[in-house]
C-alpha positions as CSV (number, residue, x, y, z in Angstrom):
1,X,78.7,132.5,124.4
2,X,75.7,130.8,123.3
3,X,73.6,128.4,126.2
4,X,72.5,125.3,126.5
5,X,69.4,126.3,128.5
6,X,66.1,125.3,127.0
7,X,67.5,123.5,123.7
8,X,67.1,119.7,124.2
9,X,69.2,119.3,121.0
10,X,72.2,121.0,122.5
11,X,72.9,119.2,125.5
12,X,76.1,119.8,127.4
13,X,78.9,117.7,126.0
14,X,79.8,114.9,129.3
15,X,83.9,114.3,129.8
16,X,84.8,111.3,128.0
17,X,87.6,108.5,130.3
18,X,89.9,109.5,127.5
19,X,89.4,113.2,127.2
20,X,93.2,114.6,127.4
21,X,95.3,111.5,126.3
22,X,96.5,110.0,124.0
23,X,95.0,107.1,122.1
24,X,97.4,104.9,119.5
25,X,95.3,102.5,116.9
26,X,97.4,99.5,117.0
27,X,97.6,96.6,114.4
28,X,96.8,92.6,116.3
29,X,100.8,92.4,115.4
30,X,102.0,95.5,117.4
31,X,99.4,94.8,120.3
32,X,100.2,91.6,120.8
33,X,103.8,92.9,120.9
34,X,103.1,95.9,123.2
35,X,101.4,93.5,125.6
36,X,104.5,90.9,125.5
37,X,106.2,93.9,126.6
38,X,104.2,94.3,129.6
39,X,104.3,91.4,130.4
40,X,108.4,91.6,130.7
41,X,108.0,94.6,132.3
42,X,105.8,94.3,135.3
43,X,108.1,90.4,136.2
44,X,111.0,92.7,136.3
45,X,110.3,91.6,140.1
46,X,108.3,90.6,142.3
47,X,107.3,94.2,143.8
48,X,106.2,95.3,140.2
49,X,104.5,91.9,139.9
50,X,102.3,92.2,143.1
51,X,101.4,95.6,142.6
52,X,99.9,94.9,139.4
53,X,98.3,91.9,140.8
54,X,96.8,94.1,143.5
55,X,95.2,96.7,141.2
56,X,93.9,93.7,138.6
57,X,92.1,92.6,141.7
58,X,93.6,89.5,142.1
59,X,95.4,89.9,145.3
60,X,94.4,91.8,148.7
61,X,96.3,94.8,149.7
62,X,97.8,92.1,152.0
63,X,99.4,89.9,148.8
64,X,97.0,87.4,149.9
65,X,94.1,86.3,147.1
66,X,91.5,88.1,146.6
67,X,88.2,86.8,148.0
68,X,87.2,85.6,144.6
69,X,89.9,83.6,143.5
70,X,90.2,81.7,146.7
71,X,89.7,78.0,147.0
């Protein structure tokens, strides 16, 4: 197996965020669509709701805003 050592032009390839999964080209129509979707799915209630909130950043792990967004 051929190295990478000494050959500037051959650098080792770095993992790519998307390595392993799949990646869908959508049209404007079907994203907008997909993220309607979303949108339905995380008000299902209010658990689903926060917990998105939470990871966004928006609320504290406490449900509280984040420092940011408060007045």
């Amino acid at each position: 197996m051929p190295t990478t050592d000494n050959h500037p032009d051959k650098a080792a390839k770095t993992s790519s965020p998307l390595r392993g999964k799949l990646v869908r080209i959508m049209t404007p129509e079907e994203r907008s669509a997909d993220m309607k979707e979303f949108g339905k799915e995380i008000r299902k209630s209010k658990a689903s709701a926060v917990a998105f909130l939470q990871r966004a950043g928006i609320l504290d792990e406490t449900g509280e805003l984040a420092e940011p967004y408060r007045a």
